[in-house]
N, CA, C and O of each residue as an XYZ file, in Angstrom:
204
protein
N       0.836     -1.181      0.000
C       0.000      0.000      0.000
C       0.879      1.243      0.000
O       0.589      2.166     -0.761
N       1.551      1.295      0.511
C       2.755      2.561      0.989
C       2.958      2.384     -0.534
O       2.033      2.656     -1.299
N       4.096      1.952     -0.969
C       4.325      2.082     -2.674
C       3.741      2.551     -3.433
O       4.179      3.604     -3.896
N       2.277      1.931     -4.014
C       1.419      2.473     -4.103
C       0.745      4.596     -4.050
O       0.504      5.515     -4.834
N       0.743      4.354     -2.820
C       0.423      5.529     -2.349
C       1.727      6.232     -2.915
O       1.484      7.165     -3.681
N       2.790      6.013     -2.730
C       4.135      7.233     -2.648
C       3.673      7.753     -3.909
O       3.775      8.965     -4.102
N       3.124      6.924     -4.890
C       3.326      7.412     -6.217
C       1.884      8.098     -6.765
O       1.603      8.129     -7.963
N       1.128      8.572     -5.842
C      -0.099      8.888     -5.692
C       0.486     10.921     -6.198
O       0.899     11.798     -5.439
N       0.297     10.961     -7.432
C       0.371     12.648     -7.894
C      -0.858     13.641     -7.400
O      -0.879     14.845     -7.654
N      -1.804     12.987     -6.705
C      -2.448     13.276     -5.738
C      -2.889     13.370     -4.736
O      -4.050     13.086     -4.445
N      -1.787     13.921     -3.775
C      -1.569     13.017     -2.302
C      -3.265     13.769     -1.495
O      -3.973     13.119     -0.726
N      -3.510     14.978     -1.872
C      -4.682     15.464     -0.901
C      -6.205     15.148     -1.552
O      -7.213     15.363     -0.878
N      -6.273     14.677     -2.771
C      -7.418     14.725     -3.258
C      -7.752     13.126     -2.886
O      -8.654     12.855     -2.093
N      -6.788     11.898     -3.652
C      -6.590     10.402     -2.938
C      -5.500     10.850     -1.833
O      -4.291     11.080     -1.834
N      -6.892     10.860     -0.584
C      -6.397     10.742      0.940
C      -5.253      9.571      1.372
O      -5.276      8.893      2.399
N      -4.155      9.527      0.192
C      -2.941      8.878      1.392
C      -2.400      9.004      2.501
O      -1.855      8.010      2.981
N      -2.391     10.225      3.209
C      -2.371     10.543      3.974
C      -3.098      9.462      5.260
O      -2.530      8.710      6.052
N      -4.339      9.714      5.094
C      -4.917      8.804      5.931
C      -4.581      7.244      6.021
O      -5.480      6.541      6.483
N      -3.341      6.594      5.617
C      -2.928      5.360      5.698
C      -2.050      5.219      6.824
O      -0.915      5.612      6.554
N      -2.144      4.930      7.616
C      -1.202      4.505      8.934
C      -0.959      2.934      9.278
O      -1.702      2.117      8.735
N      -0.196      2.599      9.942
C       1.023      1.982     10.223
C       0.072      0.439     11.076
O      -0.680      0.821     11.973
N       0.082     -0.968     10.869
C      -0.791     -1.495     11.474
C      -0.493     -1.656     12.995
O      -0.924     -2.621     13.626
N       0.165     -0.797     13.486
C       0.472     -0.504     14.937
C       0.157      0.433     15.784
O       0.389      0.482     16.992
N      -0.558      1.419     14.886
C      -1.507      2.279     14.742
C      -0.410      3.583     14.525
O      -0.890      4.653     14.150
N       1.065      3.482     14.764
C       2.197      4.595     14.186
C       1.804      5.080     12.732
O       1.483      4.471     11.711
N       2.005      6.837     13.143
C       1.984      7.334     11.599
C       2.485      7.509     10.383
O       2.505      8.384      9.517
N       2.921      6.333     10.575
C       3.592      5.770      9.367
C       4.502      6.941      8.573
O       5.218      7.589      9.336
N       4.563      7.239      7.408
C       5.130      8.119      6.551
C       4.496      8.689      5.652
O       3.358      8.258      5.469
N       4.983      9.873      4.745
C       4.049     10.563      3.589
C       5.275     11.337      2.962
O       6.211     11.974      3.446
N       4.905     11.039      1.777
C       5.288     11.581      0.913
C       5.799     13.429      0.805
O       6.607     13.977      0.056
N       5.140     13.847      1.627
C       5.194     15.361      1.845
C       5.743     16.002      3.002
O       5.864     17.216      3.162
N       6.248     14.573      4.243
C       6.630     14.626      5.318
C       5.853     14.422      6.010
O       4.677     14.471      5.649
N       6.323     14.015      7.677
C       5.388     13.480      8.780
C       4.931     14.902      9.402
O       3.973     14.815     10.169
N       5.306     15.815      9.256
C       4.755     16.966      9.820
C       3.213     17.039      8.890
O       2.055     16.788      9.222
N       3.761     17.453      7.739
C       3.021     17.849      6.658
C       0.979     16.457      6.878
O      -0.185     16.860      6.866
N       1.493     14.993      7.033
C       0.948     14.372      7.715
C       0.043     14.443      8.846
O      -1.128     14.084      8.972
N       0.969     15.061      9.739
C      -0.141     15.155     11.059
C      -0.929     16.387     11.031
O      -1.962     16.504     11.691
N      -0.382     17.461     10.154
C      -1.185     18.551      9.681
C      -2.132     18.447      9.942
O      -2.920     18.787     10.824
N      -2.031     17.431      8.307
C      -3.595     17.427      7.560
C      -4.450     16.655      8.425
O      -5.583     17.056      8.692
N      -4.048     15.715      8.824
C      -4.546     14.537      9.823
C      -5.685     15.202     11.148
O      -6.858     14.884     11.346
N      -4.886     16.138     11.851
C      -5.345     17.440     12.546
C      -6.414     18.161     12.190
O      -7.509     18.088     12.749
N      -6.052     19.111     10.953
C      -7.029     19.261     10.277
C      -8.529     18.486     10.049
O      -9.650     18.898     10.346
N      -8.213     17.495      9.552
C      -9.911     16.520      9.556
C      -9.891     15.535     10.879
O     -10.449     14.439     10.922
N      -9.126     16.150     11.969
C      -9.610     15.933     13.281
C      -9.584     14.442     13.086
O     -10.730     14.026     12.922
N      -8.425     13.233     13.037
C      -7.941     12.171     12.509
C      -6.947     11.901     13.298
O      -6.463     10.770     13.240
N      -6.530     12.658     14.012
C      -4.804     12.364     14.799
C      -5.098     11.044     15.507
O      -5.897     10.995     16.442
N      -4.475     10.026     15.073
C      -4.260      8.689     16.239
C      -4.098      9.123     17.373
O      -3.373     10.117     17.417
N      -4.621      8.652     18.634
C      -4.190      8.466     19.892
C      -2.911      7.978     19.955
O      -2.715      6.930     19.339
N      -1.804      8.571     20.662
C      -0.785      8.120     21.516
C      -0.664      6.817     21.801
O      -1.553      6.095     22.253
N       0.116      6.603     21.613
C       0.125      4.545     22.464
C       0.404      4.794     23.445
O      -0.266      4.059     24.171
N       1.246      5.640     24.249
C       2.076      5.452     25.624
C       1.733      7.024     26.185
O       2.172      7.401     27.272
C-alpha cells in the first residue's frame, strides 16, 4: 500500500495521507510526517498516543 500511495500525484485529493502503520504509528508521507499530522489534525484524525 505505501508504494502504491508514494506514487499517488495526488496526495490530498486520494487521501494517502490517511494510511497509517498497522500498529496504529503514523507511518510516513510523501510530503513529510509533519506535513501528515497537519492534515490529519485538520480533519480531526490524529491517532491516539500509544504510551
Amino acid at each position: 500500500v505505501g508504494m502504491a500511495m508514494g506514487a499517488n500525484p495526488l496526495p490530498v485529493v486520494v487521501p494517502c495521507h490517511r494510511v497509517v502503520e498497522s500498529d496504529g504509528g503514523i507511518g510516513g508521507f510523501g510530503g513529510g510526517v509533519a506535513t501528515k499530522r497537519r492534515l490529519l489534525a485538520l480533519e480531526g484524525v490524529l491517532p491516539e498516543p500509544l504510551f
